[in-house]
N, C-alpha and C positions, 0 to 999 in steps of 0.2 A: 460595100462588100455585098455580092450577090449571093440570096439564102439557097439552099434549095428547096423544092416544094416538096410535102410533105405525099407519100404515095402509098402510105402502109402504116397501120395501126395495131400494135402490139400491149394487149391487155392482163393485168392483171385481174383474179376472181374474187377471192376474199376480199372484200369493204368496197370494192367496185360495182359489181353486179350481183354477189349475196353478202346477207348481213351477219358476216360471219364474227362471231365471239365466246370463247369460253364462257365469258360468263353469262350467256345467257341460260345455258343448262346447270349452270354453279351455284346460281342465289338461290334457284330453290333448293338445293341442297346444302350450301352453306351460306345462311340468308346474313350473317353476321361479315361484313364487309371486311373488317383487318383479319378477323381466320378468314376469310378467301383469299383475302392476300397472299398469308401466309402461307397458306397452302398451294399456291401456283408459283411461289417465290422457292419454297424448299422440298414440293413435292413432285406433280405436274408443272416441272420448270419448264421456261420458254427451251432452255437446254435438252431436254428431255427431250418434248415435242420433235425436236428440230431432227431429232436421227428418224420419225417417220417422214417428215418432208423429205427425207433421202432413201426414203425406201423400206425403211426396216415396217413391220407387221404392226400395228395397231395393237393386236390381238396381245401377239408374242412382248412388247414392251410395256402394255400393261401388268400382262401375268409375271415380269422379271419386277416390276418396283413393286405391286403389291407384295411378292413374298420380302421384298427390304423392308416395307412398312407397312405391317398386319393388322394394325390399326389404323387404319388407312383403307385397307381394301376395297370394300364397296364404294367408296370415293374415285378408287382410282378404276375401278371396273365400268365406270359409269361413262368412261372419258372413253371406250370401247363399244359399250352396249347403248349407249343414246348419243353417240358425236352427231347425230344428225341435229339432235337439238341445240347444239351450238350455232344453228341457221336460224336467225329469227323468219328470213323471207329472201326475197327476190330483192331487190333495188331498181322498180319498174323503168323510173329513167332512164337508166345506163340500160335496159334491153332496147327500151325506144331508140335510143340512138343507136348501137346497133342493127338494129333493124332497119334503123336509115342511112346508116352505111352501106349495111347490105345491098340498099335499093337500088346505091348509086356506084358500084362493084367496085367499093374501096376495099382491098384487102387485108383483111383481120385476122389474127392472131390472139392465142394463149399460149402468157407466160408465166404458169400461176408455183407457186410454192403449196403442196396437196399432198397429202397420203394416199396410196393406191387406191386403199378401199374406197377411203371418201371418193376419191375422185371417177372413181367406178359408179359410186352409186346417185353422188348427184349429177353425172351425164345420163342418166337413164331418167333421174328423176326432174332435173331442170332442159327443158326441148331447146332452149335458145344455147347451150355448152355443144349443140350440134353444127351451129350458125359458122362457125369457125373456116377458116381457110386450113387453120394448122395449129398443131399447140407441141408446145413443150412443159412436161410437167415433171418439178421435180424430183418424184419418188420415182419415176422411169429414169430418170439421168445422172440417178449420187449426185447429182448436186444442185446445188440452189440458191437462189438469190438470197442476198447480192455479190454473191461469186460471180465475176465478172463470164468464168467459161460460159453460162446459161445460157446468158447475151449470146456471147459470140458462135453458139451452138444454136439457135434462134438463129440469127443473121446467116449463118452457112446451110442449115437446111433447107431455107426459104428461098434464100436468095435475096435478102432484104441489102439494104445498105444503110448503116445506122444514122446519117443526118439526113435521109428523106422518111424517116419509121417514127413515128409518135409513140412514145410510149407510157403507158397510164398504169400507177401504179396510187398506193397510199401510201406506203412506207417510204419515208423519208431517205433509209438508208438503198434501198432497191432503186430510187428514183436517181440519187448519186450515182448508184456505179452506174446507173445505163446513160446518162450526162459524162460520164467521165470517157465512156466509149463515141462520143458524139451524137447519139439518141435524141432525138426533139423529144422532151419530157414534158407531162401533163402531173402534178402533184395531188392525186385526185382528194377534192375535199366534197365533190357533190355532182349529180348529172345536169346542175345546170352552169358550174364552173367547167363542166368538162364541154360542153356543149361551145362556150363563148372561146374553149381554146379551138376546138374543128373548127368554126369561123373563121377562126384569125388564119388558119391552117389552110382555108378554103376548100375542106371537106364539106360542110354544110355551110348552108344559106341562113342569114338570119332570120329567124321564125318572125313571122309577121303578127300585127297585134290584131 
């Protein structure tokens, strides 16, 4: 069975190219492991979250759960007034490769799950979120991976076609639905596993020793 070649690279941001995680603005404020838990289980749930990956204000979904939990407050104001520190850094590999993509006019793409704000202000503050062919981001589009439309709103804007588009993601379940659409999938665990899949993809050359 002939494959087809791979002509388009669709990326996700978070854990790919920044090192993005609550907790890293969390421990120094709740350095006590199980209440951090706790407190991202029944407070700043993954649920919560998930309505600014679709759009809703940062600002405004703070200020609606701290009046629920007033004890609570400056906890949750914080997930507002320093989300930047939820970035520990950059993920220099994954830009390298990018940039060597770049070199070689392979076509790239963002298809990241981002709240407006954030995503406003680390394009201003990270120069490579510019490198892009085109992005779709969930807070501009109500919806988000792994809602399958994302994809499919990706591939019709572009013009991609989903078994020649590589697509790199970390989460397990975003990496399913775009395999389930026929997506060549990269299951990102590092830029040098991602590196051996462009190889195999015949995007890049093997780096030589």
């Amino acid at each position: 069975m002939k494959i087809d070649p791979v002509d388009a690279v669709a990326f996700d941001i978070g854990g790919v190219f920044l090192d993005w995680d609550p907790h890293h603005l969390y421990r120094q404020l709740i350095p006590d492991t199980e209440a951090r838990e706790r407190f991202f289980r029944e407070i700043c749930s993954p649920e919560w979250h998930a309505e600014q990956d679709l759009g809703r204000s940062i600002v405004e979904s703070c200020s609606e759960l701290a009046r629920h939990h007033p004890e609570h407050s400056s906890l949750i104001s914080a997930w507002a007034e320093r989300n930047e520190e939820m970035v520990a850094g950059v993920i220099e590999g994954s830009v390298e490769i990018l940039r060597e993509l770049r070199d070689r006019n392979v076509p790239c793409y963002m298809l990241t799950n981002m709240e407006r704000e954030a995503f406003m202000a680390r394009r201003s503050r990270y120069a490579f979120l510019s490198d892009f062919d085109g992005c779709v981001v969930s807070s501009d589009e109500g919806v988000a991976k792994p809602d399958v439309d994302i994809f499919l709103r990706l591939l019709s804007r572009f013009g991609l076609v989903a078994r020649r588009t590589l697509f790199v993601d970390d989460s397990v379940a975003n990496a399913a639905a775009a395999a389930f659409l026929g997506f060549r999938v990269c299951l990102f665990t590092s830029p040098a596993q991602l590196r051996e899949v462009l190889v195999e993809c015949q995007l890049l050359d093997v780096e030589s020793e």
